[in-house]
C-alpha positions in Angstrom: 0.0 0.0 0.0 1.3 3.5 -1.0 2.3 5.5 2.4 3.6 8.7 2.6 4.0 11.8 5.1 4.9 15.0 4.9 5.4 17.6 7.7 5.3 21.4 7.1 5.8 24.7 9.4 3.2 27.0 7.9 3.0 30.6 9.2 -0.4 30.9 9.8 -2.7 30.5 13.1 -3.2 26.9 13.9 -7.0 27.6 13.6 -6.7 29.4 9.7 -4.9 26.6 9.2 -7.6 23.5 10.4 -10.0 25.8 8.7 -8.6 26.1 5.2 -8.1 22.2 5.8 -11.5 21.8 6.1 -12.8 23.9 3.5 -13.4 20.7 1.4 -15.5 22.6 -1.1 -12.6 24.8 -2.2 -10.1 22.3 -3.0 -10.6 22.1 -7.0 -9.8 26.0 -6.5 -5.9 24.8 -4.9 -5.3 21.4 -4.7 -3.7 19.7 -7.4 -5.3 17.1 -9.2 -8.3 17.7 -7.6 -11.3 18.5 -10.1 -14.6 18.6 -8.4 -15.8 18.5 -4.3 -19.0 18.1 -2.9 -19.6 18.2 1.2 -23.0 15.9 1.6 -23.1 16.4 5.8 -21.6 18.7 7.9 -22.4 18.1 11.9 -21.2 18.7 15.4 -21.2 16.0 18.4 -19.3 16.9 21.0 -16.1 17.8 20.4 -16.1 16.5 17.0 -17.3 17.9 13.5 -18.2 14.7 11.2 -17.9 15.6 7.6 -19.0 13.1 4.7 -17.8 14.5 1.3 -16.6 13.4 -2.1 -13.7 14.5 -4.3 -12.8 13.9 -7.9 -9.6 13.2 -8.4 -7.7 13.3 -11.5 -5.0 14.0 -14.7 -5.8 13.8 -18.1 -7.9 10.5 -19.0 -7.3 9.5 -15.5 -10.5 10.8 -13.0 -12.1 9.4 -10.1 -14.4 10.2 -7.0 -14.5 8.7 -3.9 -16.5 9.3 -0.4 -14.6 10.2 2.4 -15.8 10.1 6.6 -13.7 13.0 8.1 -13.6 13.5 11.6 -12.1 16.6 13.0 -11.2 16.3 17.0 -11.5 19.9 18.3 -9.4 18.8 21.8 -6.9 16.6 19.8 -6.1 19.8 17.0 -6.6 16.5 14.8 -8.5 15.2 11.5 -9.0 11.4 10.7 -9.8 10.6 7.3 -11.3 7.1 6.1 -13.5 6.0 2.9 -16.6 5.3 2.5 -16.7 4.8 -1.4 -15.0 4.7 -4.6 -11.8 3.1 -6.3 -10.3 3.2 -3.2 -10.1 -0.3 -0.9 -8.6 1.8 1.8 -7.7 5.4 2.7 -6.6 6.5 6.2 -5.9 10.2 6.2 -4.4 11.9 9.8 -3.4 15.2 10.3 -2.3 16.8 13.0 -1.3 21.1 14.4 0.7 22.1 16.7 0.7 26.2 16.9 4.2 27.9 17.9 5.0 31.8 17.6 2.7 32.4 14.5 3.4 29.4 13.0 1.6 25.9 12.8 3.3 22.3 12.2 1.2 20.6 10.3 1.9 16.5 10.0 0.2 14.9 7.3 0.4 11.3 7.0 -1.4 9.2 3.7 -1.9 5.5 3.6 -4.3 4.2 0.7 -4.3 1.2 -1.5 -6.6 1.1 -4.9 -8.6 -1.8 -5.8 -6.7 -1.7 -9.2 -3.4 -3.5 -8.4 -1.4 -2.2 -11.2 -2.4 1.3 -10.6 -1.5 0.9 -6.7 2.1 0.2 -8.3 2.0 3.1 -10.3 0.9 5.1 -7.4 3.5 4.0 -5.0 6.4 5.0 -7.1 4.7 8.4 -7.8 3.2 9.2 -4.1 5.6 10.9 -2.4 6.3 13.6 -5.0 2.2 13.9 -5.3 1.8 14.4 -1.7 4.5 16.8 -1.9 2.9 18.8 -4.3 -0.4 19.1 -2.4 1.6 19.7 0.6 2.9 22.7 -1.1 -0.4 23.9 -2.7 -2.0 24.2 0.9 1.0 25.8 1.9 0.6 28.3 -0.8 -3.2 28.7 -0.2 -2.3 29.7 3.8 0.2 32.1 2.8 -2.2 33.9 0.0 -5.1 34.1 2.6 -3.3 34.5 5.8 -0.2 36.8 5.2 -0.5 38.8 2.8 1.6 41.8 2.5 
């Protein structure tokens, strides 16, 4: 299964930061790849906000959607991503902030396996330098919105 993590210091409050994270609806704007979102539920219990939501993914011929369960964890400064749906056999998603003098660390960790074998392959070899890129997109995104000069 493709795995992959990436860890950023973003300057930006740790809260812009969660919220620009869970701003599924404007990803096709930033993220790469990313061609269509669509946020189906959107609740509060407790000290979580449950989000259900799909994205299309894709690059040239290549598209996809799939249904994600996020949780955000309001105590834990966390967000726990799984699938519900789509080419995807599993798709585990965790990020976590930690605020310091204006700036957040942001640890993003991917671990995902398609039902197409040969494409999982493909993937794999590819995932790091994808991740990268969307690292660097929401990095990007928080520095447009957040400091501008």
């Amino acid at each position: 299964m493709p795995k992959a993590s990436v860890k950023r210091l973003i300057q930006c409050k740790k809260e812009q930061l969660i919220d620009l994270v869970l701003d599924i609806e404007k990803y096709p704007i930033f993220v790469p790849f990313c061609l269509d979102s669509k946020v189906y539920e959107r609740k509060e219990k407790g000290d979580l906000l449950l989000i259900i939501a799909d994205l299309t993914i894709g690059k040239g011929p290549f598209k996809d959607t799939y249904k994600s369960d996020v949780k955000f964890s309001k105590k834990n400064d966390s967000i726990y991503v799984t699938n519900l749906d789509g080419p995807l056999k599993h798709l585990e998603n965790k990020w976590h902030f930690k605020e310091e003098n204006n700036f957040t660390e942001v640890l993003f960790d991917v671990d995902f396996e398609l039902k197409n074998q040969f494409l999982n392959i493909v993937m794999t070899k590819s995932f790091q330098f994808g991740l990268d890129k969307i690292a660097d997109a929401f990095q990007k995104r928080a520095d447009e919105l957040f400091n501008k000069a």
